[in-house]
Structure formats: C-alpha cells, structure tokens
N, C-alpha and C positions, 0 to 999 in steps of 0.2 A: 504494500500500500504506500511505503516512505516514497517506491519510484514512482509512484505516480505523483507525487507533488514533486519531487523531482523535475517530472515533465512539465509541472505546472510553471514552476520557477524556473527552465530552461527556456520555452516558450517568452514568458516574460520577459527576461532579460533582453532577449533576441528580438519584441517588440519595443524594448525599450531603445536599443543600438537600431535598428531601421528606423524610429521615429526622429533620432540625431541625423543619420545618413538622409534623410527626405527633408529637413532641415537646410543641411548642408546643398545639397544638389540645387533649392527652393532659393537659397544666397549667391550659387554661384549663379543661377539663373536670371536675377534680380539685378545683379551687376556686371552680366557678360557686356553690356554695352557703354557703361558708364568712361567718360574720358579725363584724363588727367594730365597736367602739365609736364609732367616728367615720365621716364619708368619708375623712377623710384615711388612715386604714389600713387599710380595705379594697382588696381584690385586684382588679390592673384587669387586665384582659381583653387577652394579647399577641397581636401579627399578627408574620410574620415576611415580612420586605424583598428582593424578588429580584433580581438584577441578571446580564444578560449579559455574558459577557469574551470579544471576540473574538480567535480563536488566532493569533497573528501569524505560527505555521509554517504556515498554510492560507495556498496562495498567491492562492486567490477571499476568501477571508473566509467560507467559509461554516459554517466547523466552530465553533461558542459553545459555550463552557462555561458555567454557570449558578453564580451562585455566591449563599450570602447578604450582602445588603447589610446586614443588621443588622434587629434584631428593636425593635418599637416598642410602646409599652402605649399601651392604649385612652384618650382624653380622656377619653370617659363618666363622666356622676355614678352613681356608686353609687346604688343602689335603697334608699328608706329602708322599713323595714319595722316599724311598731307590733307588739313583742312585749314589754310589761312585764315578764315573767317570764325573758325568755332570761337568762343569765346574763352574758351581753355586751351587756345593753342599758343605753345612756343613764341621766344622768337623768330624762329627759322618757319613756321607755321603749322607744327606738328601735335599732335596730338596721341595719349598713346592708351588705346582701350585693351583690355585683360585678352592673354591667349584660352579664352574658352570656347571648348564647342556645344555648341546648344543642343544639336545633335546625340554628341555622347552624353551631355547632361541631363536631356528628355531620355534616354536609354538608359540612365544610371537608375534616375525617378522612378522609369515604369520595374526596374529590376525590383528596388526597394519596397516597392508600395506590392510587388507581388509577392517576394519577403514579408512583409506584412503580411497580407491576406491568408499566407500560408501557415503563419503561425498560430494567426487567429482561429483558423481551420483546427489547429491541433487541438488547441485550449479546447474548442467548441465540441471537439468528436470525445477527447480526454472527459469533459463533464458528463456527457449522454454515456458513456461508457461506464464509469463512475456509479452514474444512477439507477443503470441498468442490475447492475451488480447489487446495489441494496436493497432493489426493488424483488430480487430473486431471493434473499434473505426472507421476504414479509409475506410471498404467497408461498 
C-alpha cells in the first residue's frame, strides 16, 4: 500500500517540475521578440534542469520523485538585427532580440503540458484503483 502513495508523491513531484518547465517555455515565449540595446541585455533563452531522487522508503528503489535541479539561461548570442529606426537601436542602428525558436518553444510546451496530462492520468487511474480495492473489502 506505502507504493502506492509512493506513486502518488512521484506523480506529484513530476507535476510539480512540468508546471516550472511550462513556466519557463511561457517566459521564453513572452520575450522571444523583445529588443535591447546591446547583447549584453538582451533576454537569453531558459531551459529548466531535471533530476531524479530516489525514495529511500521504497524498499527496490523503484518509486523517483522528479525534482528541479535548477533552471539555466541559454549561452547563445543574441541575434543582431539592422533597424535604425527602432527606438532601442545602437549607434550603429542595431538592435539585438534573444536567439529563441518559437518553434522548439511551442514543441517544448506541447511536450510538457503532455507530461502533465500524463501524470494527471496516473494520479487519476492510481485513485479509481485504490477504491476499487476497498470497495472489494465491503461487499
């Protein structure tokens, strides 16, 4: 019975690191186009860091909790952009908006938010199961 809250609290966890990760993807999405004077102030592009913790009350090792290991900004240079006009452009007329693809950040989303769904799924099949089982106790 301990694995199954096991699974409950592995679930968790795992919804808890996709709601950071759909977060993160939601910010880089937010300021893939925003432009800045320099590279140096322009918006770099976050990934966030996953790590397993196994449950030391699971007597196999098999029940992990997913946790975040910490969120990291993109190395990438900023993309320079010739617009003399903008009003955040250089002297030279430049302009420099974040190397993100919206692309793999709308594919990172749909991954995560299906990571979600999936875990919700567990919780939800784990309870009906759950009370399947107590309910064979009473008839």
């Amino acid at each position: 019975m301990s694995n199954m809250f096991s699974l409950f609290n592995t679930s968790a966890s795992a919804l808890s690191a996709q709601s950071v990760r759909l977060n993160t993807v939601a910010s880089n999405l937010a300021n893939a186009n925003t432009a800045a004077t320099n590279p140096d102030e322009a918006y770099r592009a976050k990934q966030v860091l996953f790590q397993s913790v196994m449950d030391q009350a699971s007597p196999n090792g098999s029940a992990t909790a997913v946790r975040v290991a910490g969120v990291t900004e993109s190395q990438a240079a900023p993309n320079a952009h010739y617009e003399p006009h903008h009003p955040q452009a250089n002297e030279e007329g430049y302009i420099f908006r974040p190397a993100i693809s919206v692309v793999e950040e709308m594919a990172n989303m749909m991954s995560a938010s299906r990571n979600y769904e999936a875990n919700v799924e567990v919780m939800e099949t784990s309870r009906q199961l759950l009370q399947r089982t107590l309910q064979i106790g009473q008839g």
